[in-house]
N, C-alpha and C positions, 0 to 999 in steps of 0.2 A: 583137043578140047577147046574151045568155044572161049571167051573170053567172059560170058555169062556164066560158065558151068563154073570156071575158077572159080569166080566171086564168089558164088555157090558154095564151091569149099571152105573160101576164106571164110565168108561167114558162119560157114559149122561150127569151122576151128574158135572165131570167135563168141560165137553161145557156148563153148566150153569152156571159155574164162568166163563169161561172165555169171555163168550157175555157181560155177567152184569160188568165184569172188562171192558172190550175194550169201553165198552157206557160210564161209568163213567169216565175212565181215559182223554176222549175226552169233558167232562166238567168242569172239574178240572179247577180252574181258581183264582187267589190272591183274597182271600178274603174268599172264602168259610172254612168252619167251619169242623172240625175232626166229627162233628155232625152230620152236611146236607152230610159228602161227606160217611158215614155209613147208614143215613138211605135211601138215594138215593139207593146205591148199594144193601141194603138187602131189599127193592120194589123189585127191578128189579131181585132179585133172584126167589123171589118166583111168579113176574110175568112169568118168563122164565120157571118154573115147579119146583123149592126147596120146599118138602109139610114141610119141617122144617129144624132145623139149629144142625148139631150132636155136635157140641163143647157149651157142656154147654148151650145150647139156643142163642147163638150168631153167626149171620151169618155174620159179618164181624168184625174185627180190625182193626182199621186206627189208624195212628199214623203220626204226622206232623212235621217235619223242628225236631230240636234240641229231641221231643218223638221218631223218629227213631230210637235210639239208646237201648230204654228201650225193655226188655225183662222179661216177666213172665207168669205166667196160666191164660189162657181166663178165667177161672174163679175169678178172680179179677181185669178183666178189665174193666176200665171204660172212658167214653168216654169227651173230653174235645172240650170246646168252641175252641181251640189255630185255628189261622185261618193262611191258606196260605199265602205264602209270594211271591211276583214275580219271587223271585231264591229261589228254594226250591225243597223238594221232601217229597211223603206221601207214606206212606210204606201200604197196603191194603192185609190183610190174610182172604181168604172167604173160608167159610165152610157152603155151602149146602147140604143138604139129600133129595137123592128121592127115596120110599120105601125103605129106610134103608141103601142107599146105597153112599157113600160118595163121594164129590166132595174136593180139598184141594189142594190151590191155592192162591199164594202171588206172586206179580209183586211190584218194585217202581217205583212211579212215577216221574218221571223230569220233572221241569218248568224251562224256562230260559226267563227272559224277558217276563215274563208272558204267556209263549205259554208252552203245554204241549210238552215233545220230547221223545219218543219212543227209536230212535238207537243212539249208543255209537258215528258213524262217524259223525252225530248232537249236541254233547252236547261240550261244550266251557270252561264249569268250569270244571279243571281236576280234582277235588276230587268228583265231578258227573260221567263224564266221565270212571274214573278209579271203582269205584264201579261197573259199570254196567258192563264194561270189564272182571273185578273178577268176579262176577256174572255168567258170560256166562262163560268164561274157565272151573267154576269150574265142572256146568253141562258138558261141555264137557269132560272134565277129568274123571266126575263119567259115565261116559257112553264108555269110554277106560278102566278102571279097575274093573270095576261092572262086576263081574260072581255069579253063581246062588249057589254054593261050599262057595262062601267067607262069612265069618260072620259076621253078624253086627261089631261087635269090630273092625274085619278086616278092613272094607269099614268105618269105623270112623279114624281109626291110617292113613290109605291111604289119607282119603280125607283131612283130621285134618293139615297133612303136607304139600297137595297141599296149603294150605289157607296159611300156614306160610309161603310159597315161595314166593307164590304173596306179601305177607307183607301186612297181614288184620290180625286181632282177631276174633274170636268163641263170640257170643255175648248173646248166649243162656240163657238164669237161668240156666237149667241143664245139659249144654254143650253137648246135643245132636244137629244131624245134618240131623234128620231127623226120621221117623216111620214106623212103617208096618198099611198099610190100613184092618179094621176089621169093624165087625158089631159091636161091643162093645167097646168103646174106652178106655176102662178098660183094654182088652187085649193087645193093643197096645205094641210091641217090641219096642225099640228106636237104633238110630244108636247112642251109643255108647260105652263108653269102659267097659261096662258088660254086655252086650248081648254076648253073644257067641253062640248061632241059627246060621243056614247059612239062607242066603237070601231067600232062597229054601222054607224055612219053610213056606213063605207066595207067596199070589198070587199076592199082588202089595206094593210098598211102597212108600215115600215119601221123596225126598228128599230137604229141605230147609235151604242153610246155610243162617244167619244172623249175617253179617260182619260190622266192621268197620275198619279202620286205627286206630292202638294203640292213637294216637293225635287226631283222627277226629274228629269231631262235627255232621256227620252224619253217622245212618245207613242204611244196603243194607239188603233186602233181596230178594229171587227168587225161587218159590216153585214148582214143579214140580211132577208129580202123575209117577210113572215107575213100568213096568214089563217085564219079561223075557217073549219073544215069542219063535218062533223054532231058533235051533241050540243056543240057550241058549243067544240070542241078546236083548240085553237093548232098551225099548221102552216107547216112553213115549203116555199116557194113553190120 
């Protein structure tokens, strides 16, 4: 298979989180449980075509209001009753596979007054607001400095410093800010400060920072699937 046909897959896999994302974040509502709002979203993955889930058997992580902030291996994750709050936000990292092929995909979600809200020129509480802000700059930033030569290390010290300009923290367990997409998640590169691979090395990668304000009480996160297409231009997947 062709390194265009992969992407092909990657990409399918990825239009199945982001339908099962855009249905769920549209029911999100005070009250609902870290529970109902994973096992709704991992239905709708595998109703969408997910024949399984590559991270450890788990096709979603949610994380609610004050659990935003927590970070570690989907392999010790575990899921809690904590139930939405009318000002809140639930942070959702999905990982679908279809024949083998990866989808890997985190959005947060914003409630205000009980209504879910999508754009940043919507949102009223500034420490929502400005998270989602950071969020998008930094995708934007990784997609100004991201060339196919730079090394993981490289695009970690790069984007490491964008996040401290805005004035957010790395919230990582293992202070990566991101991965290369494989058939084996064993092989996995990470973005950071010991990879020394160029980007080059793989056909797609992942980049997901997971922020907060050194004081905050909530975290951001915003996941995105990218690859180099012609003339060496940063695409997302």
């Amino acid at each position: 298979m062709s390194t265009v046909d992969r992407l092909r897959c990657n990409r399918e896999a990825q239009q199945i989180a982001k339908r099962a994302f855009a249905e769920v974040a549209r029911q999100i509502c005070p009250g609902m449980t870290e529970r109902e709002i994973k096992r709704r979203v991992e239905m709708l993955l595998v109703q969408y075509g997910s024949d399984s889930f590559w991270r450890y058997g788990i096709g979603a992580t949610v994380h609610v209001g004050p659990r935003t902030t927590l970070s570690g291996s989907t392999r010790t994750y575990r899921v809690t009753d904590l139930a939405v709050q009318p000002n809140d936000c639930v942070v959702m990292d999905l990982a679908p596979s279809r024949s083998f092929y990866w989808g890997d995909y985190a959005r947060t979600v914003f409630l205000e007054e009980g209504r879910p809200i999508a754009e940043p020129e919507e949102l009223t509480i500034p420490a929502f607001r400005e998270g989602l802000e950071a969020e998008i700059e930094l995708h934007r930033a990784l997609r100004r400095v991201a060339r196919p030569d730079m090394t993981f290390a490289e695009l970690y010290w790069r984007m490491s410093e964008e996040l401290r300009k805005l004035g957010f923290e790395n919230l990582d367990f293992s202070r990566n800010l991101g991965h290369s997409v494989e058939l084996d998640a064993k092989n996995r590169r990470f973005i950071d400060e010991n990879c020394h691979q160029p980007l080059s090395a793989c056909e797609a990668f992942t980049f997901e920072p997971h922020i907060r304000r050194p004081t905050g009480r909530y975290g951001f996160k915003r996941e995105d699937m990218y690859a180099f297409g012609k003339g060496g231009k940063l695409e997302v997947l």
